[in-house]
Residue, then its C-alpha position, 0 to 999 in steps of 0.5 A: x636990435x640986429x637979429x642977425x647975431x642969431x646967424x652968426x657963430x657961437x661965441x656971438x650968440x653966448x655974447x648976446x645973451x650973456x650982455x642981454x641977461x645979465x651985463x643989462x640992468x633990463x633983463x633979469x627985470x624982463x624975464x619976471x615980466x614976461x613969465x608974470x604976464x605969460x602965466x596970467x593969460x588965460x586965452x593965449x598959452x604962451x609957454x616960458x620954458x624955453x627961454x628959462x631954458x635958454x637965459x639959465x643955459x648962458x648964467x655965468x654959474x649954476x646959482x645964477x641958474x638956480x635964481x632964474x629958477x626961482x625969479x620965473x617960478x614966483x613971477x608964474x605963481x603971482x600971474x597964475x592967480x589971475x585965474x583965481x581972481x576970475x574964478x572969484x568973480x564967478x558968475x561974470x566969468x561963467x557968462x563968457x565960458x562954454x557949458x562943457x568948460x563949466x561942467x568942467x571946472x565944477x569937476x575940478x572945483x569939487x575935487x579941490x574942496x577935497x584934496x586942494x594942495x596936493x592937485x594946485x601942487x601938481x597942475x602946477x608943477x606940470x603942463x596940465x592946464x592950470x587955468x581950470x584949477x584956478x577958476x575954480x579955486x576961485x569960484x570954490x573960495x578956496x583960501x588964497x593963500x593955501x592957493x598961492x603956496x601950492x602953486x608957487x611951490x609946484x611952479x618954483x620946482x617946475x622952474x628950478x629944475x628947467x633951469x638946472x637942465x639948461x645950465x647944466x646942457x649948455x655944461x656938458x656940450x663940451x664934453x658931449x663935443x669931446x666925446x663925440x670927436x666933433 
């Protein structure tokens, strides 16, 4: 691949991502992938929103913006289930964390017996550290599914609304330039 397109003019860099993402039959797929694989680490952050950003900031029009929306809000729901899944192996996954992490996701699993939705909904919907609240979804038994549904609908908004914002950026540079006199 020749990197040296990310120095070149504009008009080259719209190209690229345009032919990468949406002229490939291999883009789109690999987005879902990476964001899948992103959001089920749980060790390394690897943050998605920038390119969300950049792949719906080049879509040809805004309900291909709103669909990688969508694509990367579900493929981070699934990935973020492998928390739960390690918070269900429970006492495999408590031996390799710290006392004070415990403590912690004891906390936060207390909290979600109480008022589980509205707290998945809005961890994931945020960047606060949503690791911890599937951990303990899952050492609390919380239902999967009730699980899944909150966190899908708090990632979906989360990703939608990024998307839109570079959909509609890359829209206004134009008329920001026109604006600016530039």
């Amino acid at each position: 691949m020749d990197f040296s397109i990310f120095l070149s003019g504009t008009a080259e860099i719209v190209s690229f991502f345009t032919q990468f993402f949406y002229g490939s039959p291999w883009g789109i797929p690999l987005l879902f992938l990476f964001t899948l694989f992103a959001n089920a680490s749980i060790v390394l952050p690897i943050l998605v929103e920038p390119v969300v950003l950049a792949v719906a900031a080049f879509a040809p029009n805004i309900w291909t913006a709103i669909f990688v929306g969508i694509l990367t809000g579900t493929a981070a729901a699934i990935g973020e289930m492998s928390g739960y899944i390690l918070g269900l192996l429970g006492v495999k996954t408590l031996k390799k964390m710290s006392k004070a992490k415990i403590e912690k996701v004891f906390e936060v699993g207390e909290k979600l017996a109480d008022k589980g939705m509205p707290i998945i909904f809005i961890f994931a919907f945020t960047p606060l550290p949503f690791d911890l609240i599937g951990i303990a979804g899952g050492i609390i038994k919380y239902d999967p599914k009730r699980f899944f549904l909150a966190t899908w609908l708090g990632k979906l908004l989360r990703y939608v609304l990024v998307a839109l914002v570079g959909f509609l950026g890359m829209e206004a540079l134009p008329w920001l330039g026109t604006l600016l006199g530039l």
